[in-house]
N, C-alpha and C positions, 0 to 999 in steps of 0.2 A: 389387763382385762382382755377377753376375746372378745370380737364383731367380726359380723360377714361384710367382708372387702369386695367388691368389685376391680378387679386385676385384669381384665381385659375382655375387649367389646371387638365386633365386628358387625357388617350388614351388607345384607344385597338391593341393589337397588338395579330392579326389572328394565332391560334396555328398549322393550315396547313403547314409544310415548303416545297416549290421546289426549289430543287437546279437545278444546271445550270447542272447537271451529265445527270437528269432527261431526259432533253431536246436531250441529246444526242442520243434517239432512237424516234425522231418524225421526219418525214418525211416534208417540206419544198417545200413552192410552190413558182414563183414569182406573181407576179398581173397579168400576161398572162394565167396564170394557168398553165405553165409548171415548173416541177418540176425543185428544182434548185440541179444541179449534184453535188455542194461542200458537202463532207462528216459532216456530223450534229457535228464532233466532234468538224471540224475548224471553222464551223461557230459559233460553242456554243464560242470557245476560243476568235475568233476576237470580237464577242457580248461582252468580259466579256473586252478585252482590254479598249474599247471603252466607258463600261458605268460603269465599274467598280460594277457592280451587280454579285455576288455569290449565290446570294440564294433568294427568295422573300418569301411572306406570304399569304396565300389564306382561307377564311372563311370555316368553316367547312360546311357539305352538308345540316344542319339544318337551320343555319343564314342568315339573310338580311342586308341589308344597315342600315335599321333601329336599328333591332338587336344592332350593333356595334357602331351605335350611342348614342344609349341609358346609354351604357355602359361606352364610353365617357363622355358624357354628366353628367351620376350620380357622377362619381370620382371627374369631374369638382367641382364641387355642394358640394360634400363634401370637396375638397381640400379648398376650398375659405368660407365654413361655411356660407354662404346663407341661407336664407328660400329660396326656390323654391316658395311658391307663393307670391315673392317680385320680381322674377322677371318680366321683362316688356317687352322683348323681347328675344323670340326664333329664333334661324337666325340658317338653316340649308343652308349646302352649299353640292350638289352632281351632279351628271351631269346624272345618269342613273336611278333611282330608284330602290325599289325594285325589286329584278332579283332575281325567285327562282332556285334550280340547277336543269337543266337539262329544263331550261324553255328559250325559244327567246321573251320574254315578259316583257317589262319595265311596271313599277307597282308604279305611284305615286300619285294615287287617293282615300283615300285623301293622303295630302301633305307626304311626311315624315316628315317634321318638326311638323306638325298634330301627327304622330303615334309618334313621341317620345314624344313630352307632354303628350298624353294618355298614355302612358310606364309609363314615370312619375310620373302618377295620379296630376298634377298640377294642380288643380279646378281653380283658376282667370280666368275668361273669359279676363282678362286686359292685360295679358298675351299673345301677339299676336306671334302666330305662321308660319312661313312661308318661304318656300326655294328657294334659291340662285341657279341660272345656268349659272356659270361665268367660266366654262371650269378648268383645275385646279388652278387658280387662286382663287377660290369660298370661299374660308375660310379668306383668304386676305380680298375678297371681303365684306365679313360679317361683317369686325370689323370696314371697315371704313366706314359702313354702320350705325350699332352701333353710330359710336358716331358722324355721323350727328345728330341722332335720341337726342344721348344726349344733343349737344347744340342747337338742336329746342326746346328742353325743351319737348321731347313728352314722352322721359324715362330716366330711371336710372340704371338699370338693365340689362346684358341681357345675354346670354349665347349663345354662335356662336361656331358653329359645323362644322368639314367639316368630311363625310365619304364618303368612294365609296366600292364599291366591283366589279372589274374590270378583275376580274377572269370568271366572269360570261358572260361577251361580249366579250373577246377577239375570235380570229381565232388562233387556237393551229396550225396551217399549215401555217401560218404567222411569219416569223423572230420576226419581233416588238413586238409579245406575251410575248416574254421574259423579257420584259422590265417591264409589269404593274403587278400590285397588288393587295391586298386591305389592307384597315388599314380605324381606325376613329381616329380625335383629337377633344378636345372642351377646351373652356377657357369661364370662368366667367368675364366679364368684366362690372368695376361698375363706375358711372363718382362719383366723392370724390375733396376734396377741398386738394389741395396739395401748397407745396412750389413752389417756380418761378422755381427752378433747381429741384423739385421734381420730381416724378415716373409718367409716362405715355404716352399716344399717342401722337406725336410731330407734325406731319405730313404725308402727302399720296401722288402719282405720280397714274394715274389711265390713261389708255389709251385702244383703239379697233381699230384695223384694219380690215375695214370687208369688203375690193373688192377683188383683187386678192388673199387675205392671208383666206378669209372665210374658204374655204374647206380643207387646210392644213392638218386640224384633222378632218373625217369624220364618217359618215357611209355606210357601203357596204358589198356584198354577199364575204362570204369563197373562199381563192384563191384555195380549192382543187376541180378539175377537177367535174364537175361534180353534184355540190353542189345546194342545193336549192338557187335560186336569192333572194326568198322572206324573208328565214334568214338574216340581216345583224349586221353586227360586228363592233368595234372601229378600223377604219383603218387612219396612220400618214403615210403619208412625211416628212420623217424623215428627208432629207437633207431639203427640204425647212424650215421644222421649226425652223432647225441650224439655216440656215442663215439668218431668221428672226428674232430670240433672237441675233444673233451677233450684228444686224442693231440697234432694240430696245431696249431691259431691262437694260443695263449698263443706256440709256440717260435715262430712265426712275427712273434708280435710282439715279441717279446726278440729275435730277428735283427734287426727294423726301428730297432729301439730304440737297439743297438749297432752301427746302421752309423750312423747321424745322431749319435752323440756325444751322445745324450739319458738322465740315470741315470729309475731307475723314480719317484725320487722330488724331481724337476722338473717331469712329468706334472702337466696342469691339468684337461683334458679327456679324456678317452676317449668316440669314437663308434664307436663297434661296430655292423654290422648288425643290425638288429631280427628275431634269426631268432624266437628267444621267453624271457623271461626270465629262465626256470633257467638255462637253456642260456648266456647271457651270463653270467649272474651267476656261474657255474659255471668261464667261461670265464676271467673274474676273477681268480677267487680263485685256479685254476692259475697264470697270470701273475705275478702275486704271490709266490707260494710259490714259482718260480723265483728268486726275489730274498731269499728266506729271511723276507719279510714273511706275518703272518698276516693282519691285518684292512685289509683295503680302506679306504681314506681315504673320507670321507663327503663327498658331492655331486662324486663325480667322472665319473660315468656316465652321462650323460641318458638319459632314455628315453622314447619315444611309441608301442611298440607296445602300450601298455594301451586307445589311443584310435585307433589307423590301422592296427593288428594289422601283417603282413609286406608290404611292396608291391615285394619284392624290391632291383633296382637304386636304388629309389627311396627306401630307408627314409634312408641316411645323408645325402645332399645334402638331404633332406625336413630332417630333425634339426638340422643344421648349419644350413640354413635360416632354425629356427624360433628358436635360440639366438643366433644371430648377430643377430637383429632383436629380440631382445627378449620374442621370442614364447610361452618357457619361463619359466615363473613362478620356478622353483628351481635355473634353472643359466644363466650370462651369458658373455660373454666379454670377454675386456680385452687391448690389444697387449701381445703379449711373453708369452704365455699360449702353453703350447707343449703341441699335441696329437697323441694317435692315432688316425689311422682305421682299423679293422679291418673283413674280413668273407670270409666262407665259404659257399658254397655249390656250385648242380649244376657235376659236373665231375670228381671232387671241385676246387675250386678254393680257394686261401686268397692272399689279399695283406691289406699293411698300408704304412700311409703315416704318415710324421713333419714335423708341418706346427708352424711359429709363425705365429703372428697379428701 
């Protein structure tokens, strides 16, 4: 039987560091635009309680979206030994374009998925280029995109990117800044004729909420006083989106779960989008408790938003990345290790992927 194999990964991880000290001498507005009186040092502290972020990672003042993806994208390409012009499908996934510093101008014409095949120098015209706007879900989004693409028989190849740079839209006078980042991941994924219990994509849970839940995650002018309206920025409802991922992503992954024929407790890995700790952790243990279990099996989670904070599309192939090479001190991977990928975000959006190694 054929499935789509993941054959090799790559990622960038931005040499900019902000820590959360940082943050402690910015000034804080609420969305009325008055200033909010708590001392920036207890808000920095209850921010860190909450999403478990120490430090994040921001591109230097040279770099774009593309930039970073590129860079992704090459390690990919070389991790898995590809020709690049065998592949078949370019699948970028980012939600902003490129954003120069010091610029209010999203920039994605032509595509990014376009400028990184040019990066590339990928000559096949057969080589179809083209990006994903699935809010941070978009790299998820890519791969079960991929291997529809595989079993229509339209390709075989394809390399699925998620990058953002999200340093670049945020409102620095905004709490919620603290939380994003940037980063890029990519993985080579190629459909291969495997065993029945072989290595590959198993199954997907793919869902949108778009009446009341649309604007959750929006765009909007700076909450400091005063500010142009015509700038606007990435602005979340934070608590709504809590209790939206509480409502959905656990049944979205128990849908995933039980179409791939995988029980909850075959699970080896769980990579879940790095939106913020509670908020996974929380996500968790809903999951769970649809299976009538209380306590979470221990080291099944990884996690790097304590060190790269949220870099959107980029957080899970970043993660999968770091684990699959060794790079996570407290979580490895071994064939026949059969996992989840989860993630929710703008849109509202939710998907999930059931993959063996």
């Amino acid at each position: 039987m054929n499935r789509s194999v993941i054959t090799g990964s790559g990622c960038y991880i931005p040499t900019e560091i902000k820590t959360n000290k940082e943050f402690t001498e910015s000034k804080f507005y609420a969305e009325d635009n008055t200033p909010i009186e708590i001392e920036p040092e207890i808000i920095v502290e209850k921010f860190m309680q909450i999403t478990g972020i120490a430090e994040r990672r921001y591109i230097s003042a040279d770099m774009t979206t593309s930039d970073i993806a590129t860079i992704a994208a090459r390690l990919a390409i070389e991790d898995s030994g590809v020709d690049p012009e065998t592949i078949d499908q370019l699948i970028l996934a980012h939600n902003f374009g490129d954003v120069k510093m010091n610029s209010c101008q999203s920039d994605a014409v032509p595509s990014i998925a376009s400028r990184v095949k040019h990066n590339l120098q990928i000559k096949n015209p057969n080589c179809v280029a083209y990006d994903v706007l699935f809010g941070c879900p978009g790299w998820l989004q890519g791969m079960i995109q991929a291997d529809a693409f595989f079993k229509a028989g339209i390709a075989k190849k394809a390399l699925v990117i998620g990058a953002e740079t999200l340093s670049r839209v945020i409102d620095m006078h905004d709490r919620d800044s603290m939380i994003f980042s940037d980063g890029a991941g990519a993985t080579v994924v190629e459909y291969k004729q495997v065993e029945e219990e072989g290595s590959g994509f198993l199954g997907a849970s793919v869902q949108s909420h778009c009446i009341d839940e649309t604007f959750y995650i929006s765009m909007g002018p700076s909450y400091f006083p005063g500010s142009d309206s015509s700038v606007s920025y990435m602005k979340m409802r934070g608590r709504k989106v809590y209790e939206y991922a509480m409502r959905h992503v656990a049944e979205a992954m128990k849908d995933c779960l039980e179409k791939s024929g995988i029980g909850i407790n075959q699970l080896d890995k769980i990579f879940i989008h790095q939106a913020n700790e509670k908020m996974d952790d929380a996500i968790m243990r809903v999951l769970f408790k649809l299976y009538g279990i209380k306590d979470i099996p221990p080291n099944i989670m990884p996690m790097s938003i304590h060190w790269l904070g949220n870099s959107s599309v980029a957080t899970i192939p970043t993660l999968y990345d770091l684990v699959k090479k060794g790079l996570d001190k407290k979580h490895q991977l071994q064939e026949g290790d059969e996992l989840l990928f989860a993630s929710v975000g703008a849109g509202m959006n939710i998907n999930a992927m059931c993959y063996r190694v």
